[in-house]
C-alpha positions as CSV (number, residue, x, y, z in Angstrom):
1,X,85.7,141.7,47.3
2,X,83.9,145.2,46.9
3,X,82.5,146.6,49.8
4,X,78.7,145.7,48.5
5,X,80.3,141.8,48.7
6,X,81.8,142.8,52.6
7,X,78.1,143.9,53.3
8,X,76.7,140.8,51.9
9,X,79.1,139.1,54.4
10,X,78.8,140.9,57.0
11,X,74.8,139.9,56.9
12,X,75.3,136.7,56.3
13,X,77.2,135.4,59.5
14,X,74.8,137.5,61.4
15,X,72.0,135.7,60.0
16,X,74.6,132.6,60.7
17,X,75.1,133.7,64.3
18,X,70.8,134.1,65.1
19,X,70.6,130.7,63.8
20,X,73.4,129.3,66.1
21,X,72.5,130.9,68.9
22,X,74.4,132.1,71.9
23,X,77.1,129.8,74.0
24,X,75.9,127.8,77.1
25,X,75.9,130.3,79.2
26,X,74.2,128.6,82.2
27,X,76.8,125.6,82.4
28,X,79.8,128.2,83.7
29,X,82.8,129.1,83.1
30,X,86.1,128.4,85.1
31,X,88.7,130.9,84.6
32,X,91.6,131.4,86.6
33,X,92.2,135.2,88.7
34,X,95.0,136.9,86.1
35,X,92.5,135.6,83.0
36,X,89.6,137.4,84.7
37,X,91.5,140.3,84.5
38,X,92.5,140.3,81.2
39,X,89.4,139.4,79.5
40,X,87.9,142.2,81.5
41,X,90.0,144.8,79.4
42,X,89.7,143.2,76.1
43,X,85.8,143.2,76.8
44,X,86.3,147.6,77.9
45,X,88.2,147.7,73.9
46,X,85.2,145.7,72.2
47,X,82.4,147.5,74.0
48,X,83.0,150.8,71.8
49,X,79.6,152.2,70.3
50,X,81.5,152.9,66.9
51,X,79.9,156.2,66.1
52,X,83.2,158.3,65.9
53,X,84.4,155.6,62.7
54,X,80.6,155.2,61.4
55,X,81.0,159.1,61.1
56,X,83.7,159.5,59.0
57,X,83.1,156.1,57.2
58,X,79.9,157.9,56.2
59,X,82.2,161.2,55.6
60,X,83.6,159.5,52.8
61,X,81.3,159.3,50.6
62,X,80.7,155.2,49.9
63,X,77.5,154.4,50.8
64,X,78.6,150.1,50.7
65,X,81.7,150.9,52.5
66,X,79.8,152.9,55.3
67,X,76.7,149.8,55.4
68,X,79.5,147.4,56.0
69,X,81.1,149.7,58.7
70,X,77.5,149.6,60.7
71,X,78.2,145.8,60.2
72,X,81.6,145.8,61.5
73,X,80.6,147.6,64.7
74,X,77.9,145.4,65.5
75,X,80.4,142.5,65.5
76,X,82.4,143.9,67.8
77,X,79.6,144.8,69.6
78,X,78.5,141.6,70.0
79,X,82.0,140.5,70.9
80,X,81.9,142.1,74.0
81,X,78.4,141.4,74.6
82,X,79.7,137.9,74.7
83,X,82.8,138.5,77.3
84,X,80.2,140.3,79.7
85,X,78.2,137.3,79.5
86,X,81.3,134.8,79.7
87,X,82.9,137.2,82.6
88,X,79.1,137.1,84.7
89,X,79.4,132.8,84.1
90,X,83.0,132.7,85.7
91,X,81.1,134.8,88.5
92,X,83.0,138.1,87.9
93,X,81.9,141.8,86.6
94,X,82.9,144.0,83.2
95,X,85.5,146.8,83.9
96,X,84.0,150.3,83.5
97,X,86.8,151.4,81.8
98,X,90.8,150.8,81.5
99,X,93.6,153.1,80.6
100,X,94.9,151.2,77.8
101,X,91.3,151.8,75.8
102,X,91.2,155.2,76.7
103,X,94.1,155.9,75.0
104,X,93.5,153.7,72.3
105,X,90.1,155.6,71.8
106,X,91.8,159.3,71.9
107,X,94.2,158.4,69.4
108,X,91.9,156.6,66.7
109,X,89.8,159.9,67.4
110,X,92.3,162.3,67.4
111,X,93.0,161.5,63.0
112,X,91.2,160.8,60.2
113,X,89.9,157.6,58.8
114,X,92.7,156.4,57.1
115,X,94.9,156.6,60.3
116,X,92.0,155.5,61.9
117,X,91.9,152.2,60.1
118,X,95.6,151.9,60.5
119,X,95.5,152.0,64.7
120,X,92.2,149.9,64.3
121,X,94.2,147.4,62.7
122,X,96.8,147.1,65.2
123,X,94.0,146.0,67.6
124,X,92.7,143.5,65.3
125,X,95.9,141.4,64.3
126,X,97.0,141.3,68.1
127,X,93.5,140.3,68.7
128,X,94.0,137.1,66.4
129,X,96.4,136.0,68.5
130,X,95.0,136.9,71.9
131,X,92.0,135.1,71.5
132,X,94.0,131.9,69.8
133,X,95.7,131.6,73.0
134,X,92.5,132.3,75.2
135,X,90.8,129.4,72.9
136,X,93.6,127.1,72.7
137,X,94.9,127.8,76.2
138,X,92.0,126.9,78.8
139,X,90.1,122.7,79.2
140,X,86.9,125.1,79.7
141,X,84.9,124.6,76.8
142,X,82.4,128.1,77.2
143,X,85.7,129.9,77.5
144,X,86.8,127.8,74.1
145,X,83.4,128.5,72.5
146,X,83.8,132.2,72.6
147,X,87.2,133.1,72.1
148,X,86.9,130.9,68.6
149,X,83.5,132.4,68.0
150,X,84.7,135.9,68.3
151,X,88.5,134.6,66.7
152,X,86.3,133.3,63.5
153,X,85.1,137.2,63.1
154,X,88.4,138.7,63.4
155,X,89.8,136.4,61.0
156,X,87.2,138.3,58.6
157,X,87.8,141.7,59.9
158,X,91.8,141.7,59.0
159,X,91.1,141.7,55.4
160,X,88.2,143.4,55.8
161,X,90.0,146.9,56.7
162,X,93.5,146.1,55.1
163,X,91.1,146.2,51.8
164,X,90.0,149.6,52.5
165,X,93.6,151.0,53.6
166,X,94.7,149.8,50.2
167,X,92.1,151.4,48.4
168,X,92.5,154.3,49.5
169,X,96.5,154.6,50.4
170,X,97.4,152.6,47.2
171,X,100.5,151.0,47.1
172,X,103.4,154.2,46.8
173,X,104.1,154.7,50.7
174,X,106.9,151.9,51.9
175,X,107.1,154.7,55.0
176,X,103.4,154.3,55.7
177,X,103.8,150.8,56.0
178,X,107.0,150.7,58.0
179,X,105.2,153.7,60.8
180,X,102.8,151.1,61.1
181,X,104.7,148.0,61.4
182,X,106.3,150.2,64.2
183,X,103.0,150.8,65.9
184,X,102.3,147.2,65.8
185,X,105.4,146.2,67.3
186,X,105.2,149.2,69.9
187,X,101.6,148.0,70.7
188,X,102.4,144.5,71.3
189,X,104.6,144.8,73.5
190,X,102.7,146.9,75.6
191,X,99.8,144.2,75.4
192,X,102.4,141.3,76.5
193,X,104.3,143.1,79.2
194,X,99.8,144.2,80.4
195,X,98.7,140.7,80.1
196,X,101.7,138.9,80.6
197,X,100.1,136.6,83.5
198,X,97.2,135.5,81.5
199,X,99.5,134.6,78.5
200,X,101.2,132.4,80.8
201,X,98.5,130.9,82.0
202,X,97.1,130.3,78.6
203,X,100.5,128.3,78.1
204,X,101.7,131.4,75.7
205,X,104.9,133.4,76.6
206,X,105.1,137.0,76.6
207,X,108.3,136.6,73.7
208,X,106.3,134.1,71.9
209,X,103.1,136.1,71.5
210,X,104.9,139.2,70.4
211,X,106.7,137.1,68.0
212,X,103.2,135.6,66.8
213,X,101.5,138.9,66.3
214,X,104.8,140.2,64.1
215,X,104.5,136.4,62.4
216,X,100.7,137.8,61.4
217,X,101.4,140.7,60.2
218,X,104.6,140.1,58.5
219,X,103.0,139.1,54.9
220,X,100.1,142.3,55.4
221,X,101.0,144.9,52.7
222,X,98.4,147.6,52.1
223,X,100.5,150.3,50.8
């Protein structure tokens, strides 16, 4: 796909999504204490305004790559519009902030967009399997209907940026790759040691979901 087909995508499911319509908000949502508190920091990494990558997306010079960008951000956007919404129907409140985003959000500032991209990336395969096991893990079905909603996206985002790295990386760095599989790996674990509890309860070991997330990303190649 070129980025003018991404765009074309990216309008597309939102036309898809208006048409659907939100979740049920007003039946509920049962989720149990150490969930609550995961979701809440997954919701504080969605609820970025995306300006800092919409900058130097539009920095680049591709005027498609930047549109679908805008896209991309609204998506996530929308993604933790939905946890806020899913949090309030389980009767608790959105985080203000966490330390594991704000130092997510330093680093992807601190470098350019290709590095950018590259830590962005992280978050979005370990995202695939986070919200696999919150939508396989829970009987609730608001809780299922918005962790596969919001899965369905990332699913699309994945190719979405490893497309860009490789356009613009190529493929001549094996050590590119490798730093990131390391980051990846380095990441995860962090993310199953954080929200260890909530795996559990989402019938998801902290061993298995790292070896899931490295399982994703082991056929990736965009360099």
């Amino acid at each position: 796909m070129g980025f003018g087909e991404w765009v074309r995508d990216f309008q597309a499911e939102a036309e898809r999504r208006d048409n659907a319509g939100d979740p049920d908000w007003a039946g509920g949502a049962r989720m149990h204490p150490d969930v609550v508190r995961s979701v809440q920091r997954f919701q504080v990494g969605e609820a970025g305004d995306g300006a800092n990558l919409i900058a130097k997306a539009e920095q680049a010079g591709d005027t498609e790559y930047s549109a679908a960008v805008k896209l991309f951000v609204a998506e996530e956007q929308n993604h933790a519009r939905m946890l806020a919404l899913l949090l309030n129907a389980a009767g608790a409140s959105t985080l203000t902030g966490h330390w594991s985003d704000t130092v997510f959000v330093r680093l992807r500032r601190a470098v350019g967009l290709r590095l950018e991209l590259m830590v962005l990336l992280v978050a979005e395969v370990i995202a695939l399997r986070y919200y696999r096991a919150l939508r396989d893990g829970t009987s609730d079905p608001l809780i299922t209907d918005v962790a596969g909603r919001i899965l369905k996206d990332e699913e699309r985002h994945v190719p979405f940026h490893s497309q860009r790295l490789r356009d613009t990386f190529g493929r001549s760095s094996r050590i590119v790759m490798a730093a990131w599989r390391l980051l990846l790996f380095g990441t995860a674990v962090v993310v199953a040691v954080d929200h260890g509890k909530a795996l559990r309860c989402l019938g998801v070991t902290r061993r298995a979901f790292l070896r899931d997330v490295l399982d994703i990303a082991r056929p990736m190649d965009f360099c």
